[in-house]
C-alpha positions as CSV (number, residue, x, y, z in Angstrom):
1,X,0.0,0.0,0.0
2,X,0.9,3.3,-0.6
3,X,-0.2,7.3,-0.7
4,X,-0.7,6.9,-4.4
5,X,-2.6,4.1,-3.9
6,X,-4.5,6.0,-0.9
7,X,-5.7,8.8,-3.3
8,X,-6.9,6.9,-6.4
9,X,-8.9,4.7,-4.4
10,X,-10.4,7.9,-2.4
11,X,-11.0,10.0,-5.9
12,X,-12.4,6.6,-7.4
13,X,-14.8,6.2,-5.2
14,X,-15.9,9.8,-5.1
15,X,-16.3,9.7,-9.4
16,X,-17.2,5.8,-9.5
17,X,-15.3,6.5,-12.7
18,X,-12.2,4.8,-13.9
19,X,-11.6,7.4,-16.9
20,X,-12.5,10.2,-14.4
21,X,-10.2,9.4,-11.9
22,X,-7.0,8.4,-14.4
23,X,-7.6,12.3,-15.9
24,X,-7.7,13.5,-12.5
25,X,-4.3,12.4,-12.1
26,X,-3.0,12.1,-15.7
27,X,-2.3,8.9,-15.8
28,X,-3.8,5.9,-17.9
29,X,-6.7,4.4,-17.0
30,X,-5.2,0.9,-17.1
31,X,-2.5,2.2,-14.3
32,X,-5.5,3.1,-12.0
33,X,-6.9,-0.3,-12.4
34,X,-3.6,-2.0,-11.7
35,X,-3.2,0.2,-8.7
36,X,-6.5,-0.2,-6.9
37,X,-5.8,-4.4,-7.6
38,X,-2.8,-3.8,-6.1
39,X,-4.2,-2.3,-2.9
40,X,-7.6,-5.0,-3.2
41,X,-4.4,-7.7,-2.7
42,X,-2.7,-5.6,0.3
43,X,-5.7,-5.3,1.8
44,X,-6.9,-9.0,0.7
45,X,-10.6,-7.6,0.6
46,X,-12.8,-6.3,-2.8
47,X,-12.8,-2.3,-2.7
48,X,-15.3,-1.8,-5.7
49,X,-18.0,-4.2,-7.4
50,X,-16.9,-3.5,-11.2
51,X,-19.0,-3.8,-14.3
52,X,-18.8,-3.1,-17.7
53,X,-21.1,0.0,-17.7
54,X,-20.5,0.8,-13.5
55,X,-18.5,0.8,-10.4
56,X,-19.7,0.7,-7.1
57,X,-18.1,1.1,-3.3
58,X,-18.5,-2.6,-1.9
59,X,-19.7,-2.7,1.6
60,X,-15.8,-2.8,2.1
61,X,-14.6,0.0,0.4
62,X,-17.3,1.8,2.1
63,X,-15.8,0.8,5.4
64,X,-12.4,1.5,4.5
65,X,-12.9,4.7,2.4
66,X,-13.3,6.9,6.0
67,X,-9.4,5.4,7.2
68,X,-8.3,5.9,4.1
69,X,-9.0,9.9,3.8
70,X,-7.8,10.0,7.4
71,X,-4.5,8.5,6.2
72,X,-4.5,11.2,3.5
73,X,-5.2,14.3,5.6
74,X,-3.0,13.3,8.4
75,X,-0.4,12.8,5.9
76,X,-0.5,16.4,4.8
77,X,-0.9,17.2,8.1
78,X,2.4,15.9,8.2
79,X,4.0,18.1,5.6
80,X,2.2,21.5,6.9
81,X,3.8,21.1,10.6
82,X,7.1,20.2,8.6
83,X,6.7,23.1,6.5
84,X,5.9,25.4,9.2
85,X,9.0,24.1,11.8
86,X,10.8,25.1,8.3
87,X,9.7,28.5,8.7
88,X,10.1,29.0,12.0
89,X,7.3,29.1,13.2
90,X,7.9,26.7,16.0
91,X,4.9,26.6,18.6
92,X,5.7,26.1,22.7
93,X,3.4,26.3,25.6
94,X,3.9,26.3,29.0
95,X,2.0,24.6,31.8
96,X,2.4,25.9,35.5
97,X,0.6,25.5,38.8
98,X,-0.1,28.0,41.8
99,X,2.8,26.2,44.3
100,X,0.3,27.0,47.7
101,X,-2.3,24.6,45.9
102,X,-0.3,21.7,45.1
103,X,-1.1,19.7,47.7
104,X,-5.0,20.3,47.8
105,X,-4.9,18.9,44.2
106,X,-2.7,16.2,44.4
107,X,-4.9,15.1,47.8
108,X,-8.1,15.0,45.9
């Protein structure tokens, strides 16, 4: 499994559209295909019910399709916080207690 993987089978089930999604990303529609059997294997489970005329989210994919868009967003998640430590623009917080009420909390 990987991102690209990740993002064809997220933008293929949002078109239901083999063409659709290989324009999307400007690759051939056979590549798409191989990819998302390549991810059915990893994942040993059918993503899509596949026709001549349709394609359709199997109970599966619809399962799968929420982890796989929270894969995708955490990975650019990822390069944002990257991007802004880059920058500089480093966050920090402090935490701190009153010292009288230290042991009243730690008591109750």
């Amino acid at each position: 499994m990987n991102i690209r993987q990740l993002q064809y089978f997220v933008d293929l089930s949002e078109t239901l559209n083999f063409t659709k999604t290989a324009q999307n990303f400007y690759i051939s529609q056979t590549a798409i295909t191989k990819q998302i059997q390549c991810l059915e294997g990893d994942l040993d489970i059918p993503l899509f019910h596949r026709s001549k005329k349709s394609v359709s989210l199997t109970s599966e994919g619809q399962a799968y399709l929420p982890y796989a868009k929270k894969i995708l967003e955490d990975i650019d998640l990822s390069y944002k916080v990257i991007e802004e430590y880059r920058r500089g623009k480093r966050c920090t917080f402090s935490i701190g207690f009153i010292k009288s009420l230290d042991d009243e909390l730690l008591l109750n």
